[in-house]
Rosetta silent file (secondary structure, phi, psi, omega in degrees, C-alpha in Angstrom):
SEQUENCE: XXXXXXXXXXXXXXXXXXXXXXXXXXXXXXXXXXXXXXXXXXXXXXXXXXXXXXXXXXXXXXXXXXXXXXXXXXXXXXXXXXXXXXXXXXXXXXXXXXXXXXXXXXXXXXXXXXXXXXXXXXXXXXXXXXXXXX
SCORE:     score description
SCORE:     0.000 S_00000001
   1 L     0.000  -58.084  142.205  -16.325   58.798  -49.914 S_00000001
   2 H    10.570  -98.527  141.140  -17.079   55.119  -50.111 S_00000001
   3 H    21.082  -86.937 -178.188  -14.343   54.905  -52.637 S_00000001
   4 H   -63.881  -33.215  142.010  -11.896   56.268  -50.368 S_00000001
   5 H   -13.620  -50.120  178.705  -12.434   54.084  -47.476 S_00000001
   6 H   -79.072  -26.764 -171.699  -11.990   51.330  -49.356 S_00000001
   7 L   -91.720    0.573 -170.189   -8.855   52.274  -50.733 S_00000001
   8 L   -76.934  169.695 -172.245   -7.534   53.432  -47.351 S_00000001
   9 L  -131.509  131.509 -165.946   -4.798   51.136  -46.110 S_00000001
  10 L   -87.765   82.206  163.988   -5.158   49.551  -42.708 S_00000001
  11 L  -120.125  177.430  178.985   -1.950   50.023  -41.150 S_00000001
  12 H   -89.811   20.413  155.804   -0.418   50.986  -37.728 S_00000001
  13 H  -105.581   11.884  163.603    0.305   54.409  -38.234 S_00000001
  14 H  -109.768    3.629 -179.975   -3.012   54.963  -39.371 S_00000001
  15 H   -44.631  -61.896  165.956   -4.308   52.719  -36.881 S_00000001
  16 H   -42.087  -65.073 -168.559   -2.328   55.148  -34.226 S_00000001
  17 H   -46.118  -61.342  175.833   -3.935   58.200  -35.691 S_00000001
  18 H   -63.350  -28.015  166.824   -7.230   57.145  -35.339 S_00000001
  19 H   -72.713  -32.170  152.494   -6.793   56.196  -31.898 S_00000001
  20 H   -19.776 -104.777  174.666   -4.903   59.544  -31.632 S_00000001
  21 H     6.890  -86.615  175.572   -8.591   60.907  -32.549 S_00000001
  22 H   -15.911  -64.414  178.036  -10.513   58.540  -30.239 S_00000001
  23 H   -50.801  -55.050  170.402   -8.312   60.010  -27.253 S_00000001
  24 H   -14.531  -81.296 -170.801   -8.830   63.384  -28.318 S_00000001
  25 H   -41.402  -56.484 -162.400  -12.580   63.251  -28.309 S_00000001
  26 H   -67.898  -14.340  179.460  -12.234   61.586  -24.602 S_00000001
  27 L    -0.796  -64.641 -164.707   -9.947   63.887  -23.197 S_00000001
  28 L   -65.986  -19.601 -160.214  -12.432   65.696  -21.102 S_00000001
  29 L   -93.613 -173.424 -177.911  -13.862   62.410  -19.864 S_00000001
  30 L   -83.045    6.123 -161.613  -13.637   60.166  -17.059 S_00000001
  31 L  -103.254   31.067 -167.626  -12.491   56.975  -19.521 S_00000001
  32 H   -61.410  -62.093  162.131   -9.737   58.894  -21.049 S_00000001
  33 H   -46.476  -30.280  176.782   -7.077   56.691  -19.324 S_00000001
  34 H   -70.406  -45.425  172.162   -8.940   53.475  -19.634 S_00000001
  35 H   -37.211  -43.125 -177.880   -9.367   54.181  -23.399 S_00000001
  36 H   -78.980  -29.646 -145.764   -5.747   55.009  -23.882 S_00000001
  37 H   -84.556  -35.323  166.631   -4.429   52.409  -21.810 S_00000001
  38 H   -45.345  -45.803 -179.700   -6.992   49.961  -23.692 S_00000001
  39 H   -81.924  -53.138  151.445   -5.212   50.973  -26.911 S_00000001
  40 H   -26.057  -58.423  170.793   -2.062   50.359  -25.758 S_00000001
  41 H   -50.767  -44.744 -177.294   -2.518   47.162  -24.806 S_00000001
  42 H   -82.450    6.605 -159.159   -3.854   46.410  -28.175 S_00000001
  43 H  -107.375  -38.363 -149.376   -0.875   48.124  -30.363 S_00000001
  44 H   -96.922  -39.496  173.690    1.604   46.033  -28.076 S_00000001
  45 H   -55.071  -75.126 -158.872   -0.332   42.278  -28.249 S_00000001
  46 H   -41.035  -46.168  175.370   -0.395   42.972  -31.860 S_00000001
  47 H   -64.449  -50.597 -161.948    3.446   44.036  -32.799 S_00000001
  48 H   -64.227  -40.524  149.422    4.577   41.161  -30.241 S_00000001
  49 H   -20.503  -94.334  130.238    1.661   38.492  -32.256 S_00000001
  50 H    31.978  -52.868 -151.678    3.006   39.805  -35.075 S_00000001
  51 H  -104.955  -39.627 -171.197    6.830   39.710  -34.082 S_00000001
  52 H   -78.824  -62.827  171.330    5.842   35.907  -32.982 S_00000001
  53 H   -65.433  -16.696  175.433    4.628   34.768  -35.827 S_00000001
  54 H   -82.734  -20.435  168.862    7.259   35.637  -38.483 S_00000001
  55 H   -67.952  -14.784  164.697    9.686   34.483  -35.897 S_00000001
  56 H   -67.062  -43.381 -174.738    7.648   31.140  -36.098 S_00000001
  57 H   -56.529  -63.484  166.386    7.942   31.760  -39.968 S_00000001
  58 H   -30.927 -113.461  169.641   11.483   32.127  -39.590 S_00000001
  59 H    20.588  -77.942 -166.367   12.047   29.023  -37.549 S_00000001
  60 H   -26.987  -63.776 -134.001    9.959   26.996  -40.066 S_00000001
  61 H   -76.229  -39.383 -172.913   11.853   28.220  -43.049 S_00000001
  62 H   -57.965  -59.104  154.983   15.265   27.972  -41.062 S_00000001
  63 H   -14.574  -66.926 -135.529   14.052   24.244  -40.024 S_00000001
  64 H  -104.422  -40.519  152.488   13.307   22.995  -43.614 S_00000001
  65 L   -91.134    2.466  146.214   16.384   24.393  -45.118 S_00000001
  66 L  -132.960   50.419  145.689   18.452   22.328  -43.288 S_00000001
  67 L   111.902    2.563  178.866   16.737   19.233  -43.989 S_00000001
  68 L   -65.601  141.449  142.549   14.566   19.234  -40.499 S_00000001
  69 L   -83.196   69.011 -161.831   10.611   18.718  -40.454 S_00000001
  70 L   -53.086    6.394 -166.731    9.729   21.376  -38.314 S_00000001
  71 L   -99.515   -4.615  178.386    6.050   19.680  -37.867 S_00000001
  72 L   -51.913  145.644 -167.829    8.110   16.502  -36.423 S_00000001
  73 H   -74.653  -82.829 -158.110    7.122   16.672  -32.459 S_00000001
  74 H   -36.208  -25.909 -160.326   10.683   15.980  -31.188 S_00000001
  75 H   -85.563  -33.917  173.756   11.780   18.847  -33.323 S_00000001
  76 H   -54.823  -65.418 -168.341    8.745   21.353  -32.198 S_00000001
  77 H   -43.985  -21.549  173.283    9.583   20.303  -28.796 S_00000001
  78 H   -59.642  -53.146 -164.488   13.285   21.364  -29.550 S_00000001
  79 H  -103.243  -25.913 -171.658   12.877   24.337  -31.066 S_00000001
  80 L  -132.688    6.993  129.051    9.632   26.289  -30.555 S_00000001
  81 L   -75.183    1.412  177.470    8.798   25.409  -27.018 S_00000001
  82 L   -63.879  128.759 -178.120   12.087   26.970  -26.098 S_00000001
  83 L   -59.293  -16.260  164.866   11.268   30.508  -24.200 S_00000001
  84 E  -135.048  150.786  155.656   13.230   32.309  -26.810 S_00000001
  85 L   -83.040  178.055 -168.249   13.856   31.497  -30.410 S_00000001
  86 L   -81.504  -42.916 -166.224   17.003   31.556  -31.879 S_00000001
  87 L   -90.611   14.339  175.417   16.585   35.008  -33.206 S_00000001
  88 L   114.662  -30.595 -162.511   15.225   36.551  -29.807 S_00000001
  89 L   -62.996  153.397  178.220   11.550   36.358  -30.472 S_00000001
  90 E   -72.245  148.744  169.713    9.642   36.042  -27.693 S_00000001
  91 L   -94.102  111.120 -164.597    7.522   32.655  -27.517 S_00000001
  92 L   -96.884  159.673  177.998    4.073   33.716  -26.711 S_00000001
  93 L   -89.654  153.284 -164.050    1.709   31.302  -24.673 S_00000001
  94 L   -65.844    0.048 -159.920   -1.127   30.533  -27.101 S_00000001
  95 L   -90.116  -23.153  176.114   -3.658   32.387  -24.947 S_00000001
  96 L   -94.419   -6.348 -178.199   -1.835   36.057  -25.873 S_00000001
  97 L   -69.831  132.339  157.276   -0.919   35.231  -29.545 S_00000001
  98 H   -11.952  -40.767 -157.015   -2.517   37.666  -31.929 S_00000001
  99 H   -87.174  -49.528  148.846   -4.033   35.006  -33.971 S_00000001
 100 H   -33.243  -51.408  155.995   -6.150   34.123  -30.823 S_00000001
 101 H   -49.619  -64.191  174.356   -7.138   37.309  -30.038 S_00000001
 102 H   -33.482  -59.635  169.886   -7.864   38.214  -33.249 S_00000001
 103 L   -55.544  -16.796 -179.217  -10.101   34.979  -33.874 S_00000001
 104 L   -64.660  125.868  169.412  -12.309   35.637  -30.595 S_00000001
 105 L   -31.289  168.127  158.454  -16.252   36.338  -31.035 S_00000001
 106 L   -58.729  -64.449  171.612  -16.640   39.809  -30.423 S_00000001
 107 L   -55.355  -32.582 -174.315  -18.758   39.108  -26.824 S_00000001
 108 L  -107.261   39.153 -177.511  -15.623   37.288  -25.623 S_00000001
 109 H   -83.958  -54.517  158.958  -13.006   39.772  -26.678 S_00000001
 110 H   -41.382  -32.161 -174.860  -12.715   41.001  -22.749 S_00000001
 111 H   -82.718  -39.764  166.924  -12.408   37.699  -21.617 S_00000001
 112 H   -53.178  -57.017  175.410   -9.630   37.135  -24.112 S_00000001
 113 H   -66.110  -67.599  168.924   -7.528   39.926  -23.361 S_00000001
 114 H   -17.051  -57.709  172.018   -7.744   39.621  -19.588 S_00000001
 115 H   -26.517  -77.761 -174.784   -6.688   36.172  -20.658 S_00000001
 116 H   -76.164  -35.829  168.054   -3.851   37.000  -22.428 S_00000001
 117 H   -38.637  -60.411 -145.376   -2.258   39.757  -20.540 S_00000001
 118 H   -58.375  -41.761  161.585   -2.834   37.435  -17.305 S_00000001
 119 H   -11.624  -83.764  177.252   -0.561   34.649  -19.622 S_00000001
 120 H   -47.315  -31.964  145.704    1.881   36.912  -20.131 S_00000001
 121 H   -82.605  -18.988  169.241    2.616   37.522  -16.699 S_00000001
 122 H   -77.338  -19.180  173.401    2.547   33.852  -15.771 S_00000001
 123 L   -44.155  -42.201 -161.787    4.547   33.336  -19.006 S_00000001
 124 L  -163.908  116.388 -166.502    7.795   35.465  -17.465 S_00000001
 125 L   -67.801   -6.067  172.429    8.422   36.480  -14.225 S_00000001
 126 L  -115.758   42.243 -166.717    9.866   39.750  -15.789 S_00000001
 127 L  -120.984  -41.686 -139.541    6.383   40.166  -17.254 S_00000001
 128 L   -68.329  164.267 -167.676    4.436   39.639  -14.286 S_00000001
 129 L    97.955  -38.774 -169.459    3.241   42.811  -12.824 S_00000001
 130 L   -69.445  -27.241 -176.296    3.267   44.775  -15.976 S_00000001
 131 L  -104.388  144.944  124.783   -0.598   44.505  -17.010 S_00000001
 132 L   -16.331   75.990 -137.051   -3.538   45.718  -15.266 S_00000001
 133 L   -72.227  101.925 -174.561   -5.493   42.533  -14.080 S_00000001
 134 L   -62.973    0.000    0.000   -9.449   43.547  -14.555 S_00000001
């Protein structure tokens, strides 16, 4: 059993499944919606992290091939403080990127998210509204 565990591969459809599960179990209770909504929240910071950094990855790589320093200030300030990148990704404020979240102690993982949701609505006025403020 061990074994298998180890060999399972941590992705988001099996992430989704297991939260599938999770819901399941709560169904009957009164945290069903907070649970799901809670999960939600975490599948969508994660793709849009996720979607932010390889569009930073991009950028770089884009940068560098044509003869740019993308760690040059003037050039950050050109290009990747801009509210979109050139290929659409969204530019997340640093308090909602994945790699923040991710990186938080464990006791301040509420404090994070609250965080970053509240970003993201101050981030874009066609944000604000959308999360649940705790």
């Amino acid at each position: 059993m061990a074994r298998k565990k180890a060999e399972e591969k941590l992705n988001l459809e099996s992430v989704l499944f297991k939260c599938r599960d999770i819901l399941r179990q709560a169904r009957n209770s009164g945290s069903f919606f907070e649970k799901r909504d809670m999960m939600l929240t975490l599948v969508f910071l994660r793709f849009m992290g996720e979607k932010f950094e390889d569009g930073i990855e991009n950028l770089r790589q884009t940068l560098i091939d044509q003869g740019l320093n993308p760690d040059d200030e003037e050039i950050w300030n050109a290009f990747f403080n801009d509210p979109t990148f050139t290929d659409g990704t969204y530019n997340l404020p640093v308090e909602a990127r994945w790699t923040t979240i991710i990186n938080t102690p464990a006791p301040q993982l509420n404090v994070a998210l609250d965080t970053a949701l509240k970003a993201l609505g101050d981030s874009d006025k066609q944000l604000k509204g959308c999360f649940v403020e705790g």
